[in-house]
N, CA, C and O atoms as a Maestro MAE file, in Angstrom:
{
 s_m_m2io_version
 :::
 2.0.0
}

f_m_ct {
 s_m_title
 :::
 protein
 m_atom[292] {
  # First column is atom index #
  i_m_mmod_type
  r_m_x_coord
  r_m_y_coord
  r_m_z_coord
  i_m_residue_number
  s_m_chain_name
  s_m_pdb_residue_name
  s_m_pdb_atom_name
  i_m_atomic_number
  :::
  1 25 0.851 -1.184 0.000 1 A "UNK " " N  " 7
  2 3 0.000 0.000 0.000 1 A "UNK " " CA " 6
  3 2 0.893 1.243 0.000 1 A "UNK " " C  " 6
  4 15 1.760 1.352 0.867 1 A "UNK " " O  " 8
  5 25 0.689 2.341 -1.092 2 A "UNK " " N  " 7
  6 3 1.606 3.220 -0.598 2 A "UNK " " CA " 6
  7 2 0.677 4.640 0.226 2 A "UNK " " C  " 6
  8 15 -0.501 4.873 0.499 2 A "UNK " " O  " 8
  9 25 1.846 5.261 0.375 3 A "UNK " " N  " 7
  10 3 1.735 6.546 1.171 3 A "UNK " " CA " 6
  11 2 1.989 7.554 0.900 3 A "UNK " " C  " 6
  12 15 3.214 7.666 0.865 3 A "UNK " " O  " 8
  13 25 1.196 8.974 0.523 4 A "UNK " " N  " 7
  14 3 2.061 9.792 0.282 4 A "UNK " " CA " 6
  15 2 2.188 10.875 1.080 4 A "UNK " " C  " 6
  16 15 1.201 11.182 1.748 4 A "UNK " " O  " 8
  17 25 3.568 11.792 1.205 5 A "UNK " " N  " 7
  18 3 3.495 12.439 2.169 5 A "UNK " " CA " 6
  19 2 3.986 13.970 1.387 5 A "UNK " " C  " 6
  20 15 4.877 14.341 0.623 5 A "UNK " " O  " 8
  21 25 2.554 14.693 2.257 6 A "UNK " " N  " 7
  22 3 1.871 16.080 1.624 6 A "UNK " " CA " 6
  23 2 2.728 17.179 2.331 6 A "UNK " " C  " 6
  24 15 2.997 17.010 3.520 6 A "UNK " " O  " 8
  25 25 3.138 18.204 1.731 7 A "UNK " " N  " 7
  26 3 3.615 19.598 2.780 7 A "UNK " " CA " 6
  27 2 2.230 19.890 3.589 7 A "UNK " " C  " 6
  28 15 1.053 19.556 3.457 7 A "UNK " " O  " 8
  29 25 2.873 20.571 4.363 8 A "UNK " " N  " 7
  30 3 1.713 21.151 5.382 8 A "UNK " " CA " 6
  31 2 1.491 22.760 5.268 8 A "UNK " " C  " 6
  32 15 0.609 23.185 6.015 8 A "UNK " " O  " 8
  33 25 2.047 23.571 4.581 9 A "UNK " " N  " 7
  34 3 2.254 24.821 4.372 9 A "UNK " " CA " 6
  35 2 2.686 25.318 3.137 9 A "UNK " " C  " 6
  36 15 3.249 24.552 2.355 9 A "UNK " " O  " 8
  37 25 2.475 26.660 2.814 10 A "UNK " " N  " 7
  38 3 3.276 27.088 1.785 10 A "UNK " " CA " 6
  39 2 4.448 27.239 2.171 10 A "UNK " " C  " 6
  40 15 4.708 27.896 3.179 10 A "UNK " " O  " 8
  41 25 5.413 26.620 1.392 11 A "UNK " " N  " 7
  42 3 6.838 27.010 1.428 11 A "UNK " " CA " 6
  43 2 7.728 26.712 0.605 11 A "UNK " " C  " 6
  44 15 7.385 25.840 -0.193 11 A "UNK " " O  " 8
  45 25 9.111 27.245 0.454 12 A "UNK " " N  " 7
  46 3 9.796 26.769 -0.858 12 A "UNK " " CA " 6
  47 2 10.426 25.385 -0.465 12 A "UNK " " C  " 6
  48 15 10.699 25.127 0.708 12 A "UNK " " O  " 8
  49 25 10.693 24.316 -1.721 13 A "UNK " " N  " 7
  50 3 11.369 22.923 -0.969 13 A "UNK " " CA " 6
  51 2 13.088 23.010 -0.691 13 A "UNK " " C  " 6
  52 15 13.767 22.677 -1.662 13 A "UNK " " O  " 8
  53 25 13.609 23.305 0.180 14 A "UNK " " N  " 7
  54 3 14.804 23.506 0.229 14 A "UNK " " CA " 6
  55 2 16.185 22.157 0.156 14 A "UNK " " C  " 6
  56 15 17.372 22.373 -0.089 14 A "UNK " " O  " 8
  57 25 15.692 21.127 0.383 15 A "UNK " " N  " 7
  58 3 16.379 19.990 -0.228 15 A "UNK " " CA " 6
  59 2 15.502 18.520 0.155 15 A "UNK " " C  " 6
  60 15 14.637 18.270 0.994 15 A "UNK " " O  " 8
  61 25 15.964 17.970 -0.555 16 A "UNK " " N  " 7
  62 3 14.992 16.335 -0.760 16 A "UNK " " CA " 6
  63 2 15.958 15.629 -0.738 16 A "UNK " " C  " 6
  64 15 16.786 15.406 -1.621 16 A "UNK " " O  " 8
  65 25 15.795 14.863 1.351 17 A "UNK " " N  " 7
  66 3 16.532 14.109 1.771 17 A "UNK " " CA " 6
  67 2 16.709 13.109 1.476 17 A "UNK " " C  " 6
  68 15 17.725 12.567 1.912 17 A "UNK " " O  " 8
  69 25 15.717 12.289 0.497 18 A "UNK " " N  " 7
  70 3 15.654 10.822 -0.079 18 A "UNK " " CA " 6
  71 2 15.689 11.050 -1.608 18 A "UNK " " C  " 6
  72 15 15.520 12.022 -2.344 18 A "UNK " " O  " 8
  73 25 16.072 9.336 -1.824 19 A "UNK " " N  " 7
  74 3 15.943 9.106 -3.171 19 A "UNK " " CA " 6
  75 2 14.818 7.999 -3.671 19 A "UNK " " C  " 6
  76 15 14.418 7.199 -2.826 19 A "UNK " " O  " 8
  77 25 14.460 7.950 -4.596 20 A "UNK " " N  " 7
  78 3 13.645 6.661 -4.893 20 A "UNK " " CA " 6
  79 2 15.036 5.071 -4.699 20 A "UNK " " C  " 6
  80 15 16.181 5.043 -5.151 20 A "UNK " " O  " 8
  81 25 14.327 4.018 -3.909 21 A "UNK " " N  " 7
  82 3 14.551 3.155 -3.746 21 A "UNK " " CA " 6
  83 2 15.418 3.325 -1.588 21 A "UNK " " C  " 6
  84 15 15.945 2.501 -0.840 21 A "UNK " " O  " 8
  85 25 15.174 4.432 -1.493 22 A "UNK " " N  " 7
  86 3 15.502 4.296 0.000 22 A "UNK " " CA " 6
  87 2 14.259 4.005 0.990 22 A "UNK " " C  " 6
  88 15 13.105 4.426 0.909 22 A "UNK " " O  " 8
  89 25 15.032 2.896 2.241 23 A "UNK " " N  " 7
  90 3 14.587 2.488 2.844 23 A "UNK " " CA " 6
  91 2 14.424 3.874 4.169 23 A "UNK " " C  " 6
  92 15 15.464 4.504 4.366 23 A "UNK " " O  " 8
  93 25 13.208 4.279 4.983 24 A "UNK " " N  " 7
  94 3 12.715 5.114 5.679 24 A "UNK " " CA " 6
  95 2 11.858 4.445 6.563 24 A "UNK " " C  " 6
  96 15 11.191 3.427 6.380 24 A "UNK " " O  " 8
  97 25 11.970 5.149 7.528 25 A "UNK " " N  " 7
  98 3 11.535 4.837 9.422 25 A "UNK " " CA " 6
  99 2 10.342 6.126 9.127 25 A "UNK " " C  " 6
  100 15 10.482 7.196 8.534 25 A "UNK " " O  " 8
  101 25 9.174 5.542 9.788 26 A "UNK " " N  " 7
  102 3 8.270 6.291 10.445 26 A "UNK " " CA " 6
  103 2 9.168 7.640 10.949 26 A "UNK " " C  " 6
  104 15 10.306 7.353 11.319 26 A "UNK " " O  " 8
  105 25 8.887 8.733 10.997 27 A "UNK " " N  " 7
  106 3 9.722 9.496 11.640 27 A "UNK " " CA " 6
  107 2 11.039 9.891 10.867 27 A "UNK " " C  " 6
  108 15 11.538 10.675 11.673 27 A "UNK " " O  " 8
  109 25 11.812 9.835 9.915 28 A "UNK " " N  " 7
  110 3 12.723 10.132 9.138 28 A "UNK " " CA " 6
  111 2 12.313 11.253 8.118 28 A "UNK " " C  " 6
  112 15 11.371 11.120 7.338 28 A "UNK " " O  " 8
  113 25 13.282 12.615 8.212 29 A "UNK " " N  " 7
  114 3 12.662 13.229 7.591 29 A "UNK " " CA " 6
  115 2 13.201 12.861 6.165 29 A "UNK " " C  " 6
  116 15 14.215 12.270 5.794 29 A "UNK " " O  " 8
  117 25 11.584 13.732 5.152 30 A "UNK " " N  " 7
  118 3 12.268 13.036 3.527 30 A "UNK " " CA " 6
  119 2 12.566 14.185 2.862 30 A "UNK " " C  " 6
  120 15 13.424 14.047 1.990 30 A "UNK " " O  " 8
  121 25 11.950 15.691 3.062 31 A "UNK " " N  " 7
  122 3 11.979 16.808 2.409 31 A "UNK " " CA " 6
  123 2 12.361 18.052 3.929 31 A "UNK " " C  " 6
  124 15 11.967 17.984 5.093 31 A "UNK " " O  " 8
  125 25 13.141 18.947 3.338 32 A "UNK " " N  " 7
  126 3 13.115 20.410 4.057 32 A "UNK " " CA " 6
  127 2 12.725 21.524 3.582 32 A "UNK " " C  " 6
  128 15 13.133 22.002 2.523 32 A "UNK " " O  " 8
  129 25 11.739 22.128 4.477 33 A "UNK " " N  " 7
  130 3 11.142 23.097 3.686 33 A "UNK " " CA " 6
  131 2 11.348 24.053 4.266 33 A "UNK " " C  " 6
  132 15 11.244 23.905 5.483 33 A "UNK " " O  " 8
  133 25 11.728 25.473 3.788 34 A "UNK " " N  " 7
  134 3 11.723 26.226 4.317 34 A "UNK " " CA " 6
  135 2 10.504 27.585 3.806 34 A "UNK " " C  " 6
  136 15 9.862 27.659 2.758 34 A "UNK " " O  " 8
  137 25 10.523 28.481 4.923 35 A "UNK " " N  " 7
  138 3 9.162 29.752 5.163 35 A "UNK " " CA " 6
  139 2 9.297 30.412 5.956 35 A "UNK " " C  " 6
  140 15 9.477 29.972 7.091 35 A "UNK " " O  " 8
  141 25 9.275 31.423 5.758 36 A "UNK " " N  " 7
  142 3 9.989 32.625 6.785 36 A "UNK " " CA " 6
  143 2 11.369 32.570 7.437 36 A "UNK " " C  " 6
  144 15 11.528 32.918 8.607 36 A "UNK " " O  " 8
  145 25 12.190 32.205 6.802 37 A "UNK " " N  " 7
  146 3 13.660 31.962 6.934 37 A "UNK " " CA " 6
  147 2 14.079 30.467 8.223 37 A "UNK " " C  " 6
  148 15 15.116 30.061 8.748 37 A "UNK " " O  " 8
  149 25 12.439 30.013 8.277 38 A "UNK " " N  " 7
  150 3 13.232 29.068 8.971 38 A "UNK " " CA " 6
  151 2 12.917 27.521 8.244 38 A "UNK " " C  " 6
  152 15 11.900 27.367 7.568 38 A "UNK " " O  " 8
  153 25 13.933 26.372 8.470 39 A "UNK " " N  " 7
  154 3 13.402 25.412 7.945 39 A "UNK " " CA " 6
  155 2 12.877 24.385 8.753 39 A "UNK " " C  " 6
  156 15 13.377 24.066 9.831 39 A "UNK " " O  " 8
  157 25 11.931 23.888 8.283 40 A "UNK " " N  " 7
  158 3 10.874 22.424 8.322 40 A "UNK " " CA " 6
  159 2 11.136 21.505 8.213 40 A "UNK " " C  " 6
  160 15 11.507 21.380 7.046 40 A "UNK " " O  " 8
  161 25 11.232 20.385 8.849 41 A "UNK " " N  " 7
  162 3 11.356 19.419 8.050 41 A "UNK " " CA " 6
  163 2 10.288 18.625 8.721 41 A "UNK " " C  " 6
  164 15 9.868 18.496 9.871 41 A "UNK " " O  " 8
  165 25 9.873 17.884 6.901 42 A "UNK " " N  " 7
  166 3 8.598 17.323 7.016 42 A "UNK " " CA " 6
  167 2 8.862 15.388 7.140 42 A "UNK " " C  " 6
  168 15 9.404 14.579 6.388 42 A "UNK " " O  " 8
  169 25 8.342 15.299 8.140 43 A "UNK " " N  " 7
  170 3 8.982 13.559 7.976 43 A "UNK " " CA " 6
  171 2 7.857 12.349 7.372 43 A "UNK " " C  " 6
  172 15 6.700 12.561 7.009 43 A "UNK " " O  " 8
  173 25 8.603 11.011 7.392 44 A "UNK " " N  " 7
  174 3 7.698 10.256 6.788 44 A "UNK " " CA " 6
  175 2 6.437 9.969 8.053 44 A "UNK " " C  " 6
  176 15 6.616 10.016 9.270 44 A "UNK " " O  " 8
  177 25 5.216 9.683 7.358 45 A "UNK " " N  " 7
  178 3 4.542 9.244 8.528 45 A "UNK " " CA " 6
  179 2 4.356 7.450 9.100 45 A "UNK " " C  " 6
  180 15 3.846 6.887 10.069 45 A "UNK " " O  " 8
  181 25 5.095 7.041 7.864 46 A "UNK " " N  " 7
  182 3 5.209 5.237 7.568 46 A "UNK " " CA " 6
  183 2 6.632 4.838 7.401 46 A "UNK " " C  " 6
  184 15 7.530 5.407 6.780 46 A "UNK " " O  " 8
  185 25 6.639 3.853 8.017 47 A "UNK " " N  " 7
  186 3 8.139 3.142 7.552 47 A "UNK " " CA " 6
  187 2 7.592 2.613 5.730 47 A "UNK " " C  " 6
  188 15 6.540 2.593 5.092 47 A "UNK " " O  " 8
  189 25 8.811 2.312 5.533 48 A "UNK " " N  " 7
  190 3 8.869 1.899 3.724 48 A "UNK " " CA " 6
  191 2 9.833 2.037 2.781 48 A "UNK " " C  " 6
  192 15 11.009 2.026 3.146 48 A "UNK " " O  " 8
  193 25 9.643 2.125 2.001 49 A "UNK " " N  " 7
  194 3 10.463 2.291 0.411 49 A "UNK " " CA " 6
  195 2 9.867 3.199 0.121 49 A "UNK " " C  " 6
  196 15 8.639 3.188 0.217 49 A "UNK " " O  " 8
  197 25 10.781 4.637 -0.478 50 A "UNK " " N  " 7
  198 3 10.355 5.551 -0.948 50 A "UNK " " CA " 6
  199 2 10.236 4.872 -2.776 50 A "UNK " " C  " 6
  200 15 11.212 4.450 -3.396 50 A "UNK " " O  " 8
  201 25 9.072 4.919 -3.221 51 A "UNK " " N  " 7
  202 3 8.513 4.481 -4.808 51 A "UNK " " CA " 6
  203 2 8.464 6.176 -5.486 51 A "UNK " " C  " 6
  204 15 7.930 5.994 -6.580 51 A "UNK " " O  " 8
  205 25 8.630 7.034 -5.416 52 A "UNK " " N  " 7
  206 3 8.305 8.592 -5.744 52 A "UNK " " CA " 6
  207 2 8.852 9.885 -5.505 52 A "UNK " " C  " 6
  208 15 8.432 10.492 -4.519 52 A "UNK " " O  " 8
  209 25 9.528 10.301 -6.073 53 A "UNK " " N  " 7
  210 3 9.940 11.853 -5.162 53 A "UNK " " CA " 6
  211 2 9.063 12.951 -5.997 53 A "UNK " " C  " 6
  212 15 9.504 12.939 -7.146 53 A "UNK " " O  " 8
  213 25 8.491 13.457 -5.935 54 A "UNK " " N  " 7
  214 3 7.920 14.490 -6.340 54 A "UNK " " CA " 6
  215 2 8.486 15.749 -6.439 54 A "UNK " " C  " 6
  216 15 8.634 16.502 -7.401 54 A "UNK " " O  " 8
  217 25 8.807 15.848 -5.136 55 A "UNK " " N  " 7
  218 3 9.343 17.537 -4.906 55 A "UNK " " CA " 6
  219 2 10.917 17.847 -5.469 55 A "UNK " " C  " 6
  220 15 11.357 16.921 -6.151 55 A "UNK " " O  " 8
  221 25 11.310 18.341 -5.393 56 A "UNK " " N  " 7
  222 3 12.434 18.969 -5.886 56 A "UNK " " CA " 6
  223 2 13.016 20.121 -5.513 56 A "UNK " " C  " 6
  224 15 12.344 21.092 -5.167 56 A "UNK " " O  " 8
  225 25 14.160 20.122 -5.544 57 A "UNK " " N  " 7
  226 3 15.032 21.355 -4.769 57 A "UNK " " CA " 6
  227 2 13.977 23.146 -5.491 57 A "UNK " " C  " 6
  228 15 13.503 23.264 -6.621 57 A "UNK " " O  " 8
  229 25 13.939 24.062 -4.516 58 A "UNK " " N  " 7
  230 3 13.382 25.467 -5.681 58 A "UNK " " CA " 6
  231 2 12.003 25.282 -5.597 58 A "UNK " " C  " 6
  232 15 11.296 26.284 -5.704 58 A "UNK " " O  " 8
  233 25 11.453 24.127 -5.415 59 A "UNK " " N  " 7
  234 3 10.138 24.291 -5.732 59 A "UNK " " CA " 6
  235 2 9.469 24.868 -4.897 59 A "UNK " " C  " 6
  236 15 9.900 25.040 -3.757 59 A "UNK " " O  " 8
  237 25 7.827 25.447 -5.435 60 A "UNK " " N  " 7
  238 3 7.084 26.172 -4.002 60 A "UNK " " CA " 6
  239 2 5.867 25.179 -3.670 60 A "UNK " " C  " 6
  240 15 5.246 24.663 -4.598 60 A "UNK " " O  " 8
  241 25 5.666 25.021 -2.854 61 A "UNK " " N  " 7
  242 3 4.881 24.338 -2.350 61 A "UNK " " CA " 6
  243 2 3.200 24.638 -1.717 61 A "UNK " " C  " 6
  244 15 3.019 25.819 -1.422 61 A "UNK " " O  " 8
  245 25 2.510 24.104 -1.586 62 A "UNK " " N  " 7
  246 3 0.898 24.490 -1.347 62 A "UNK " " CA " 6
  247 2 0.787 23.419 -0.055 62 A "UNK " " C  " 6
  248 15 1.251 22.282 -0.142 62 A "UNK " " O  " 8
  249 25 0.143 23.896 1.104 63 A "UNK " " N  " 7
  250 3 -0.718 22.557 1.863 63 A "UNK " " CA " 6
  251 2 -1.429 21.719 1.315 63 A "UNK " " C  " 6
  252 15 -2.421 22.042 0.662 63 A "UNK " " O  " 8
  253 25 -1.000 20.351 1.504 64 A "UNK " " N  " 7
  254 3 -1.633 19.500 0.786 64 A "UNK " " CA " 6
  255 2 -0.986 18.904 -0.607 64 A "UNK " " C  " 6
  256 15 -1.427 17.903 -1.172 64 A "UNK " " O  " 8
  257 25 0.221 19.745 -1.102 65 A "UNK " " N  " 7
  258 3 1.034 18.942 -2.199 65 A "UNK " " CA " 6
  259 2 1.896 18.060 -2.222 65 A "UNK " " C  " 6
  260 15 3.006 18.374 -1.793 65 A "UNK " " O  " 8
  261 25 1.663 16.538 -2.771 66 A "UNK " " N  " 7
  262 3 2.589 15.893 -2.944 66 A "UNK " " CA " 6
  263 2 3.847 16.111 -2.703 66 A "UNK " " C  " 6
  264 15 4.350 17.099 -3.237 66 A "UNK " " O  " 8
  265 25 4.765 15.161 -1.752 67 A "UNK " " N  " 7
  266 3 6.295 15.614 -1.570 67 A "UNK " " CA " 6
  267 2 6.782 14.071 -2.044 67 A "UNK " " C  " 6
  268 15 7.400 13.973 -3.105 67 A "UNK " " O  " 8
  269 25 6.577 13.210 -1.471 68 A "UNK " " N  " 7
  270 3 7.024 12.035 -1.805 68 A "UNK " " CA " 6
  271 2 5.925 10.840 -1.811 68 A "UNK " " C  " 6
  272 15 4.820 11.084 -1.326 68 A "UNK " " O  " 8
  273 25 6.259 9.263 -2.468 69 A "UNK " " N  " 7
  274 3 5.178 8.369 -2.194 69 A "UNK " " CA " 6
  275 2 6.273 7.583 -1.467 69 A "UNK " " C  " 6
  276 15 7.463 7.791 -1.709 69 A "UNK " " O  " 8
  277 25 5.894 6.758 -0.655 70 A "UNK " " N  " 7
  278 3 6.221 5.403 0.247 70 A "UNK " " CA " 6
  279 2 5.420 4.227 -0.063 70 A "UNK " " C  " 6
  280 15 4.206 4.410 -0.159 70 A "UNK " " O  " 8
  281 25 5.909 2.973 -0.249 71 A "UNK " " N  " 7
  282 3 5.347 2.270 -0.216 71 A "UNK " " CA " 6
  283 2 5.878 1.636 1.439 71 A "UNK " " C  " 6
  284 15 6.952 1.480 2.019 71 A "UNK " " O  " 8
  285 25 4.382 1.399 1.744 72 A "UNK " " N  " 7
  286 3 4.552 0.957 3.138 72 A "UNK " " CA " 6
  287 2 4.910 -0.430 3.516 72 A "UNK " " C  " 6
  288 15 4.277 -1.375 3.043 72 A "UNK " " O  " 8
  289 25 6.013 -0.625 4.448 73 A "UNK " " N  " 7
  290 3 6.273 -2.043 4.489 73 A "UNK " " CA " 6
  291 2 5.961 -3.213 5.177 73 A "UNK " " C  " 6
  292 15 6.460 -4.284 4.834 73 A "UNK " " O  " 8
  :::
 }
 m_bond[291] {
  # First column is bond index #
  i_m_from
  i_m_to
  i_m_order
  :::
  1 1 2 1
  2 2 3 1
  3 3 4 2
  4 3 5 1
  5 5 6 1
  6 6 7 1
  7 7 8 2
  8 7 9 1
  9 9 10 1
  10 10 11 1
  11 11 12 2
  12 11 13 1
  13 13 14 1
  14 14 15 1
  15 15 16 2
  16 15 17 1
  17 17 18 1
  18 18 19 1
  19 19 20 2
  20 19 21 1
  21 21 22 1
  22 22 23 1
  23 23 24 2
  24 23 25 1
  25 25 26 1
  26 26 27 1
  27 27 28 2
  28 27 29 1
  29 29 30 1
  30 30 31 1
  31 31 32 2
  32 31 33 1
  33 33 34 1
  34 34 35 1
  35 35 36 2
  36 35 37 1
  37 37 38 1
  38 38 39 1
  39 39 40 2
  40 39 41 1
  41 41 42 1
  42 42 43 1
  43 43 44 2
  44 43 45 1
  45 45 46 1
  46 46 47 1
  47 47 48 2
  48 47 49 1
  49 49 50 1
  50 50 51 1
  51 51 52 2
  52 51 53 1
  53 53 54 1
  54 54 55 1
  55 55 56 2
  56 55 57 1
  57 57 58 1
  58 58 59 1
  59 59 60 2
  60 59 61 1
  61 61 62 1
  62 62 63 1
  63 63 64 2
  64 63 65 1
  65 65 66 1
  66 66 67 1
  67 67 68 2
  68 67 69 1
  69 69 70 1
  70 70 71 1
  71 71 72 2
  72 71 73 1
  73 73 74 1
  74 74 75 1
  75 75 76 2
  76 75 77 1
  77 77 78 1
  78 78 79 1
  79 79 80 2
  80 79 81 1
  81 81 82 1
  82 82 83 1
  83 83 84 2
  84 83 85 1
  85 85 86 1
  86 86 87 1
  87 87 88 2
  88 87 89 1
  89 89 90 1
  90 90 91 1
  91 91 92 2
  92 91 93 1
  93 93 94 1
  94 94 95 1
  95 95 96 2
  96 95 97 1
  97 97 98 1
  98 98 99 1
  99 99 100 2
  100 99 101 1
  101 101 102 1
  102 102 103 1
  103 103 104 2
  104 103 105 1
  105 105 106 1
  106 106 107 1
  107 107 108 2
  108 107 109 1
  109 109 110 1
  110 110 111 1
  111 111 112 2
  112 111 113 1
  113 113 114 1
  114 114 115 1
  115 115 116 2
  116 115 117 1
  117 117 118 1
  118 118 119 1
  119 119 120 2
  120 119 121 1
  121 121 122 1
  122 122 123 1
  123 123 124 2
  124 123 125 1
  125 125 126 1
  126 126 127 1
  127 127 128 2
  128 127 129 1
  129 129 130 1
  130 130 131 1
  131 131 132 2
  132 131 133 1
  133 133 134 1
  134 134 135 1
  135 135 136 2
  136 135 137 1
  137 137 138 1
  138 138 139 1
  139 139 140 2
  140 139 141 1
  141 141 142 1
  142 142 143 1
  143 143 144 2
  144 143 145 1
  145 145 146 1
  146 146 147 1
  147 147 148 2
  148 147 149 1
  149 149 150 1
  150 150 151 1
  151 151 152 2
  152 151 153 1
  153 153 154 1
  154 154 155 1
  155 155 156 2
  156 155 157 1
  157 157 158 1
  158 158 159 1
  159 159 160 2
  160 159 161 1
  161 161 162 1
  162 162 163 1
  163 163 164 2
  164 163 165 1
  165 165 166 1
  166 166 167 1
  167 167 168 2
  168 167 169 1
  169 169 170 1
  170 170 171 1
  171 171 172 2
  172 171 173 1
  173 173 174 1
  174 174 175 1
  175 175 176 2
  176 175 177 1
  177 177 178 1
  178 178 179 1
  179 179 180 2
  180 179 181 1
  181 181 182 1
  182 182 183 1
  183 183 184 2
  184 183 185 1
  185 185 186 1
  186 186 187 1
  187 187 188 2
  188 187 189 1
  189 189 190 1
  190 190 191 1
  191 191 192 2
  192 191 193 1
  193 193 194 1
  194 194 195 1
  195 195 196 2
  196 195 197 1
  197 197 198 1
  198 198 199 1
  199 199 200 2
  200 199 201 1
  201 201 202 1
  202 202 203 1
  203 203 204 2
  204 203 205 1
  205 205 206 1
  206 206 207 1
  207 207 208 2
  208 207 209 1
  209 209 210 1
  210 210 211 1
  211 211 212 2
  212 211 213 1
  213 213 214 1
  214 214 215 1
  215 215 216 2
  216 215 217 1
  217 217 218 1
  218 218 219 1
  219 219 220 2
  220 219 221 1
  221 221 222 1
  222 222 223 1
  223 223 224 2
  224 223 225 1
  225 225 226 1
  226 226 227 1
  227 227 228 2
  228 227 229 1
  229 229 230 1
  230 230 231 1
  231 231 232 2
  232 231 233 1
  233 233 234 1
  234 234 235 1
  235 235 236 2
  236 235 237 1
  237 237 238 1
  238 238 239 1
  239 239 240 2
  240 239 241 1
  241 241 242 1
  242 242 243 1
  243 243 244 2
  244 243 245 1
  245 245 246 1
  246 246 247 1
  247 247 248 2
  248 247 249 1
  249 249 250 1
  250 250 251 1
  251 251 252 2
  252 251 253 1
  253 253 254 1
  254 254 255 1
  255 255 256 2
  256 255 257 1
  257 257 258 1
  258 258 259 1
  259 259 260 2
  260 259 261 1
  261 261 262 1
  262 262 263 1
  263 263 264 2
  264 263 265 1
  265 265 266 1
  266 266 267 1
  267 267 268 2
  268 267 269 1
  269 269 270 1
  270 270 271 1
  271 271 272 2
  272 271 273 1
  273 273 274 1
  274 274 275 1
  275 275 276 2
  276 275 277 1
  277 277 278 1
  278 278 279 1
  279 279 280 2
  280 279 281 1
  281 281 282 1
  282 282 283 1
  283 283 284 2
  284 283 285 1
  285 285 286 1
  286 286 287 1
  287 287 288 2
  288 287 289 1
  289 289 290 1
  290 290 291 1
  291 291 292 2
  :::
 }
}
């Protein structure tokens, strides 16, 4: 089953800690985001295999947009 895990805010993506085919802990962050000069980091909410990266360094982000998929393990 996978998972995907959404920003929670507007903000720009400031680096994307995973790659497709890494293994991730509940709790590991996968993206950093930063907004108002400080950064975020948004973690997985499932252990798994990241199957997806979506986000990308530069990008801006919306609540609720795709950052990465997990397949849950």
């Amino acid at each position: 089953m996978s998972h995907t895990v959404a920003a929670e805010l507007v903000a720009n993506v400031l680096k994307v800690e995973v790659e497709v085919g890494a293994k991730v802990s509940a709790t590991d962050p996968v993206v950093i985001l930063e907004s108002m000069k400080m950064e975020i980091p948004v973690l997985a909410d499932v252990a798994g295999v990241v199957v997806e990266v979506i986000a990308t360094q530069g990008d801006v982000v919306t609540d609720g947009d795709p950052l990465v998929v997990i397949e849950q393990a």
